[in-house]
C-alpha positions in Angstrom: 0.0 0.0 0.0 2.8 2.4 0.3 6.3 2.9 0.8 7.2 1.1 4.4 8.4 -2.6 5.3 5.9 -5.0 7.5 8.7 -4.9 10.4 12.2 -3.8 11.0 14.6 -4.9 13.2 16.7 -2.9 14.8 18.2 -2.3 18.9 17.3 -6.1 19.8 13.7 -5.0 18.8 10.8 -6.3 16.0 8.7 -3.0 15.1 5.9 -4.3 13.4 4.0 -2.0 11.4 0.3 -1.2 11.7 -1.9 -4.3 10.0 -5.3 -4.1 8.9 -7.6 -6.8 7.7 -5.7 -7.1 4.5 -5.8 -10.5 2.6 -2.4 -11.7 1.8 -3.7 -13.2 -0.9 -5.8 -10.5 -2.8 -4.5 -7.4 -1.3 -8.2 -7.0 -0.6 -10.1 -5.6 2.7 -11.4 -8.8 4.5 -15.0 -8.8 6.8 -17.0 -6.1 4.6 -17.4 -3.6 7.8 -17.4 -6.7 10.1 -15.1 -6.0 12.8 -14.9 -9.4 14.1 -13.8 -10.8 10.5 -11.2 -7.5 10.5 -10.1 -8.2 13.6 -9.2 -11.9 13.2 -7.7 -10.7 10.1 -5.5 -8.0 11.7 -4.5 -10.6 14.5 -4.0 -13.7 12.0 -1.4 -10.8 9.6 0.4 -9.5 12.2 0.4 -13.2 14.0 2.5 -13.9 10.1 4.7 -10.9 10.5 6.0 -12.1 14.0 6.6 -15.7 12.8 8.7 -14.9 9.8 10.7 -12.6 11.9 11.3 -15.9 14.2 9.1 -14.5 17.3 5.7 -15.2 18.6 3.0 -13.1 20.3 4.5 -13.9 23.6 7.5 -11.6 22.7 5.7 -8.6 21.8 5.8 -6.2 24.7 3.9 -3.0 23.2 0.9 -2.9 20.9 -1.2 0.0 19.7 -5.0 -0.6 18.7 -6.8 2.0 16.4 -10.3 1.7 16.3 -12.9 3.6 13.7 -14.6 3.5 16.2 -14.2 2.9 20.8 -18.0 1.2 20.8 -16.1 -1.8 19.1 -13.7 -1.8 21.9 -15.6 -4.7 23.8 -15.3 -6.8 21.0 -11.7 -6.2 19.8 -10.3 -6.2 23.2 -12.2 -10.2 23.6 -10.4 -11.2 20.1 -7.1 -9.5 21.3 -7.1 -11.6 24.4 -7.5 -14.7 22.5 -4.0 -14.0 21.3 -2.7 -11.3 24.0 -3.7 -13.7 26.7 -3.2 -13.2 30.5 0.4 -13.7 31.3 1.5 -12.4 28.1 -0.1 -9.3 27.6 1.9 -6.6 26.5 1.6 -2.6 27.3 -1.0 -1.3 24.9 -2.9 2.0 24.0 -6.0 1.7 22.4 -7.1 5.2 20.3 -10.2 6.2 18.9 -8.8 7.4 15.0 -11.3 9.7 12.1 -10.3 6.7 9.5 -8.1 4.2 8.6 -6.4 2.5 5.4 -9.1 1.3 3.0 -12.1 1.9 5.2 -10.6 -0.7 7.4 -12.2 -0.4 11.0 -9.2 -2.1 13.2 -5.1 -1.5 13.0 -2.8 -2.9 15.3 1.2 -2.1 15.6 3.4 -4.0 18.1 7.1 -4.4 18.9 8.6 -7.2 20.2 11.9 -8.8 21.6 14.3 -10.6 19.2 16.2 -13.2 20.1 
């Protein structure tokens, strides 16, 4: 979509960038407006962006979640669990943005450790 990688790694650290519910496949915007189908989507792309850098979601230690909008917070934040689970939960802001990429209604960023 733009001139940027999906994650860098630099100081020890994985900085993933922001992910919305992009099909690898297509390119396309997944869940038509859904923001369950985005989220899994968002989750299930950056989930791919940590594993070919080698790490899993138990490494990341700082995510940010961009919502269209905070009523889906709820929602997002149950999906996000599934995958940020107690015990590995890593800081987070959640923010409240006018749009996003393509109409999508989700975006996550996270860093995590290397090594």
């Amino acid at each position: 979509m733009g001139p940027y990688n999906q994650a860098v790694a630099a100081c020890g650290l994985l900085w993933c960038s922001g992910q919305i519910a992009l099909d690898p496949a297509t390119g396309l915007l997944v869940g038509g407006g859904d923001v369950e189908a985005e989220t899994r989507q968002v989750l299930t792309n950056l989930q791919a962006v940590l594993a070919a850098a080698g790490v899993g979601p138990d490494r990341v230690v700082r995510t940010t979640v961009f919502l269209a909008d905070l009523a889906d917070f709820a929602l997002v934040n149950a999906l996000y669990g599934e995958v940020f689970g107690a015990g590995t939960s890593p800081a987070r802001a959640c923010v409240q943005v006018a749009a996003l990429p393509k109409g999508a209604r989700v975006e996550i960023d996270a860093v995590a450790v290397l090594g």
